[in-house]
C-alpha positions in Angstrom: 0.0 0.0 0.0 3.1 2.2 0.0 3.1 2.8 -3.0 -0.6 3.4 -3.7 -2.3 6.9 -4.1 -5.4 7.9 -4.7 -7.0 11.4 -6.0 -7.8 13.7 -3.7 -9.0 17.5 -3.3 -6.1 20.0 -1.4 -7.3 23.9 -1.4 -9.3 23.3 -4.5 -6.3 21.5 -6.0 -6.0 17.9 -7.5 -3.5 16.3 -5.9 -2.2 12.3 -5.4 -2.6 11.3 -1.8 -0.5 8.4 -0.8 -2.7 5.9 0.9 -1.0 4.6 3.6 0.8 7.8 4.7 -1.1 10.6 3.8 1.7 12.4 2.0 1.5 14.2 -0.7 3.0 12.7 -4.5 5.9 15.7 -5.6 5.2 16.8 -8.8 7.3 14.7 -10.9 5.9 11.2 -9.4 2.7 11.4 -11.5 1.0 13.2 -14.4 -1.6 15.4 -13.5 -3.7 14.0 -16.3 -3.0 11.0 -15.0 -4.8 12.0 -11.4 -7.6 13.9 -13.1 -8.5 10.3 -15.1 -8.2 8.4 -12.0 -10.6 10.4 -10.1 -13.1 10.3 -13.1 -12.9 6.5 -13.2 -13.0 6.3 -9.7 -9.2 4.7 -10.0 -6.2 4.6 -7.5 -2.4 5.0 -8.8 -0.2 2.4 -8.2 3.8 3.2 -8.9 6.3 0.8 -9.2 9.3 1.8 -7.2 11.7 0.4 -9.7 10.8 1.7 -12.9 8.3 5.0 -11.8 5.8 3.6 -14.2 2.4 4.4 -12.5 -0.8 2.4 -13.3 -3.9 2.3 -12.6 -6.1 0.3 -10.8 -9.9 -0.1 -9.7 -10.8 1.6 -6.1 -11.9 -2.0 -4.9 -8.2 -2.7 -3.9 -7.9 -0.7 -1.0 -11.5 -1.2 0.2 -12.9 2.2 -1.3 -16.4 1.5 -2.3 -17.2 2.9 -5.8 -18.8 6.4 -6.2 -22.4 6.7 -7.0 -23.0 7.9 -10.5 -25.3 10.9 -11.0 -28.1 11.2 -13.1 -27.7 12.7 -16.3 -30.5 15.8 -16.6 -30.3 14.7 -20.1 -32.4 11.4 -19.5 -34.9 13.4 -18.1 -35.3 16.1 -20.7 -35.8 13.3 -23.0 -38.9 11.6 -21.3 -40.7 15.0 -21.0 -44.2 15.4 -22.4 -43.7 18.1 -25.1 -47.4 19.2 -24.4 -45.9 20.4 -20.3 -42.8 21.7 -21.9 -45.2 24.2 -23.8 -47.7 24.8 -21.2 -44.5 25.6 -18.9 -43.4 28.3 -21.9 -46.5 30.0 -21.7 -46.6 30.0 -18.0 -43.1 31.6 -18.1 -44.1 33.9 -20.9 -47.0 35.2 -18.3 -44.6 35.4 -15.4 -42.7 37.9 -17.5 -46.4 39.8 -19.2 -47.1 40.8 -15.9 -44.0 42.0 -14.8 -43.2 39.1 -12.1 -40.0 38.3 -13.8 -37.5 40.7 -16.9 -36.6 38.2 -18.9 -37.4 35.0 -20.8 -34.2 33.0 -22.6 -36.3 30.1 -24.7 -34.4 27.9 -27.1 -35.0 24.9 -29.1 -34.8 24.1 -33.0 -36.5 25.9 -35.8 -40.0 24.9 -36.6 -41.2 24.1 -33.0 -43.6 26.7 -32.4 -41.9 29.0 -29.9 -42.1 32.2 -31.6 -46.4 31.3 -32.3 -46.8 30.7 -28.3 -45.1 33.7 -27.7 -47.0 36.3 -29.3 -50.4 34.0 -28.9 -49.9 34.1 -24.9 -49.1 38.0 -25.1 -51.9 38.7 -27.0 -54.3 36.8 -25.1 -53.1 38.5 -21.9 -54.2 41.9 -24.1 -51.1 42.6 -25.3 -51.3 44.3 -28.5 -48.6 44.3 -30.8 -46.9 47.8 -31.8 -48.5 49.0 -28.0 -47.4 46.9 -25.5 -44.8 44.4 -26.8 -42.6 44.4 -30.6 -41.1 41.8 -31.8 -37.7 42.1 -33.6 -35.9 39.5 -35.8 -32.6 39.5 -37.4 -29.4 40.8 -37.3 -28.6 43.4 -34.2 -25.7 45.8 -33.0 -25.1 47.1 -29.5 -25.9 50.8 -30.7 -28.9 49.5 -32.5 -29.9 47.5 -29.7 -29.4 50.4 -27.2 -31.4 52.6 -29.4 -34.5 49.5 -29.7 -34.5 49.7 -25.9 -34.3 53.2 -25.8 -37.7 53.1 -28.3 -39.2 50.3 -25.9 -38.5 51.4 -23.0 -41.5 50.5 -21.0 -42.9 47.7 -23.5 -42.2 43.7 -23.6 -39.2 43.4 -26.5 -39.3 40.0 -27.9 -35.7 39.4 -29.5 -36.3 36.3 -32.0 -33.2 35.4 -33.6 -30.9 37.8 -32.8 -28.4 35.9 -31.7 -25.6 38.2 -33.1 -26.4 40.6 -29.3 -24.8 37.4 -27.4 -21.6 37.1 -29.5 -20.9 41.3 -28.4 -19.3 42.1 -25.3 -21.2 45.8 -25.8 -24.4 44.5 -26.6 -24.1 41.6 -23.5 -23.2 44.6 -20.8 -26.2 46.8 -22.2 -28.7 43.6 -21.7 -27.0 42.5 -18.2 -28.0 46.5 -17.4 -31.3 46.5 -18.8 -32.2 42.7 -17.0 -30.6 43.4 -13.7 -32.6 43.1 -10.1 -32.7 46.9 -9.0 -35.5 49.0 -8.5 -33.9 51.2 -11.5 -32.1 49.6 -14.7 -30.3 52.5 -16.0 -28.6 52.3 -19.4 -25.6 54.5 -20.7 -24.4 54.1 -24.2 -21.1 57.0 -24.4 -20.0 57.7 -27.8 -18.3 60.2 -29.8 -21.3 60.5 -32.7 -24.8 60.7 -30.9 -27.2 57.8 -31.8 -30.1 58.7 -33.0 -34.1 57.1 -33.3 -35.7 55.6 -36.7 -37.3 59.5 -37.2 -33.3 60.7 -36.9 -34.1 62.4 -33.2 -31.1 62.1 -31.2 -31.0 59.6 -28.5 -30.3 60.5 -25.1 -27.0 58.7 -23.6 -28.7 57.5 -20.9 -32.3 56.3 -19.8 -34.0 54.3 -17.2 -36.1 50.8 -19.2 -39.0 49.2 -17.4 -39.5 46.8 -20.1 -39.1 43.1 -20.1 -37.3 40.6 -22.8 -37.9 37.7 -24.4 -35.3 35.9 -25.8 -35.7 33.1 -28.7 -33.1 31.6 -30.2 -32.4 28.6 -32.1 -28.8 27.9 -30.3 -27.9 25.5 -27.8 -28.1 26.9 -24.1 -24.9 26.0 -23.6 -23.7 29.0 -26.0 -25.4 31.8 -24.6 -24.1 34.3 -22.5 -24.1 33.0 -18.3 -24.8 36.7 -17.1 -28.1 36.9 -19.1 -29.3 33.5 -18.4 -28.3 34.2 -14.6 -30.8 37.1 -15.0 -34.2 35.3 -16.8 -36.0 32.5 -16.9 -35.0 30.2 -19.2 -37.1 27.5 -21.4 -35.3 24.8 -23.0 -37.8 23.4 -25.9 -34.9 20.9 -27.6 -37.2 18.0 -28.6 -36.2 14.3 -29.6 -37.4 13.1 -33.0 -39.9 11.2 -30.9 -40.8 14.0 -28.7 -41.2 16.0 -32.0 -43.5 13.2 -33.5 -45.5 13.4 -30.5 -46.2 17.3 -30.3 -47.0 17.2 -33.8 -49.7 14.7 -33.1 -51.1 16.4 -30.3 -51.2 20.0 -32.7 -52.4 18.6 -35.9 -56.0 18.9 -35.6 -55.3 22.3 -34.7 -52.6 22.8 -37.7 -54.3 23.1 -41.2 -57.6 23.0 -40.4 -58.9 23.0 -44.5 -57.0 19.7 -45.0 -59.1 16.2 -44.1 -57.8 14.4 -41.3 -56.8 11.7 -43.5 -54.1 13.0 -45.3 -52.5 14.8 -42.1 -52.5 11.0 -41.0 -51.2 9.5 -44.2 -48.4 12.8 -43.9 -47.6 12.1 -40.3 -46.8 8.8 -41.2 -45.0 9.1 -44.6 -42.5 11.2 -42.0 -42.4 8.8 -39.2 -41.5 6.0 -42.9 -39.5 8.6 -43.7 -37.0 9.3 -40.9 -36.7 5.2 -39.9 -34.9 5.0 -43.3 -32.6 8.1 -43.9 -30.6 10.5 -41.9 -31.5 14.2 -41.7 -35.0 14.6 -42.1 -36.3 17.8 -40.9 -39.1 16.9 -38.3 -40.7 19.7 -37.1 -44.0 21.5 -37.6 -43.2 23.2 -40.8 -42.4 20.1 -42.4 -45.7 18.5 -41.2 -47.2 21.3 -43.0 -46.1 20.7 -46.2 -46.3 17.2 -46.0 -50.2 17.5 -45.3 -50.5 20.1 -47.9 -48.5 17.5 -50.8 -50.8 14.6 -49.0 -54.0 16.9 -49.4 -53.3 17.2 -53.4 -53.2 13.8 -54.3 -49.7 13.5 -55.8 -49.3 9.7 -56.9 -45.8 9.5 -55.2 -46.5 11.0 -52.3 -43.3 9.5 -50.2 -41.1 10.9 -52.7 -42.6 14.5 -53.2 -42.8 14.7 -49.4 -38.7 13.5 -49.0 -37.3 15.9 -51.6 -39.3 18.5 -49.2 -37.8 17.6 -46.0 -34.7 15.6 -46.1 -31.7 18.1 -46.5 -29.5 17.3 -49.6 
């Protein structure tokens, strides 16, 4: 056992612990990389005193019992109900209509819907848009993103794919200002040429926003920036295929109402046929959509007229 060490935690610090004594491995008796895959494994280091070589060997032999492996979060975002996952969105998307809450941060893949729930909730809360919420997508800049704030001060601003704001530092400190917890949010954009509002008014350099944000975005939560997601609410919509199958089930009486029932069966299941036999078919709702519509007209090769529409070349 003299020669056995085991990871171990010193000041924050990943360090080899000798077993038996206690004492620390210098810095040259094992690889650091070594260490840092022995405590992932749940591993001990045993070094030959002859040759230095140091291997590694199961926990079991000096009696440690093995750690208990946590649950992945994953496993459970994959057996959701997609029909919670959007009741929970517009729950959130209320908490932030009446002001309980700044922001929203939802993301998930094109073609799911979020954008639709969005404005759909805010609307039937009395929200109309123009008066008390806009809705920009595209492309934005910090300065044109301080001036759409300036504009909207006291409205709901939903930001629908503009993902450029989180890849600018000046755009990220303007929304960190404008989402922050204090009684006042006051925003300061200080530049040599004045900025000035879509009827060429100058803007003033600073102002205090009462508005609220809602985020969507197509990217991975994992990209966006921690200080705004530390500020909002955030809704992650990523949906399995299957999960995606089973909203569009649950939404397609309400989805293309003109078009009989049977053909947005026969489509739903020319996509289920569909993605069992070929890699990158698009299954969301705007593929269901033209599916149903290609069912609806009769085609006489239906399968093939709905593939070239949704599997990407």
């Amino acid at each position: 056992m003299s020669n056995i060490y085991e990871p171990a935690r010193l000041n924050g610090k990943l360090v080899a612990k000798n077993v038996a004594t206690g004492s620390i491995a210098p810095a040259d008796l094992i690889r650091d990389i070594q260490i840092r895959n022995a405590e992932k494994d749940n591993q001990v280091l045993a070094v030959n005193p002859d040759t230095g070589r140091v291997t590694r060997l199961a926990a079991a032999v000096i009696g440690k019992k093995p750690k208990k492996s946590k649950r992945s979060f994953l496993k459970i975002i994959e057996k959701r109900d997609p029909k919670e996952m959007f009741d929970n969105l517009t729950k959130l998307t209320k908490m932030v209509g009446r002001g309980l809450q700044p922001s929203l941060v939802v993301t998930g893949g094109a073609g799911l819907g979020k954008t639709f729930l969005i404005k759909k909730t805010l609307n039937e809360m009395g929200f109309e848009e123009t008066n008390q919420f806009v809705h920009y997508k595209g492309r934005a800049t910090a300065a044109g993103l301080f001036v759409t704030l300036y504009e909207n001060q006291n409205k709901i601003i939903v930001l629908d794919d503009c993902d450029s704001v989180f890849k600018d530092d000046d755009a990220i400190s303007l929304l960190k200002a404008a989402l922050d917890s204090y009684d006042i949010r006051r925003l300061s954009y200080i530049s040599t040429k004045p900025l000035k509002d879509e009827y060429g008014d100058p803007v003033p350099r600073h102002f205090e926003f009462t508005g609220r944000i809602i985020f969507i975005s197509n990217l991975a939560q994992s990209t966006l920036d921690a200080a705004v997601k530390s500020r909002s609410f955030v809704s992650d919509i990523t949906m399995t295929q299957d999960q995606m199958f089973q909203r569009i089930d649950q939404l397609q009486d309400q989805m293309e109402t003109k078009i009989p029932k049977p053909a947005k069966d026969k489509a739903l299941s020319i996509m289920k046929k569909l993605a069992k036999k070929y890699d990158g078919v698009e299954v969301n709702l705007r593929s269901f959509i033209k599916a149903s519509r290609i069912c609806a007209m009769g085609f006489a090769n239906a399968e093939a007229m709905v593939a070239e529409q949704i599997i990407k070349a």
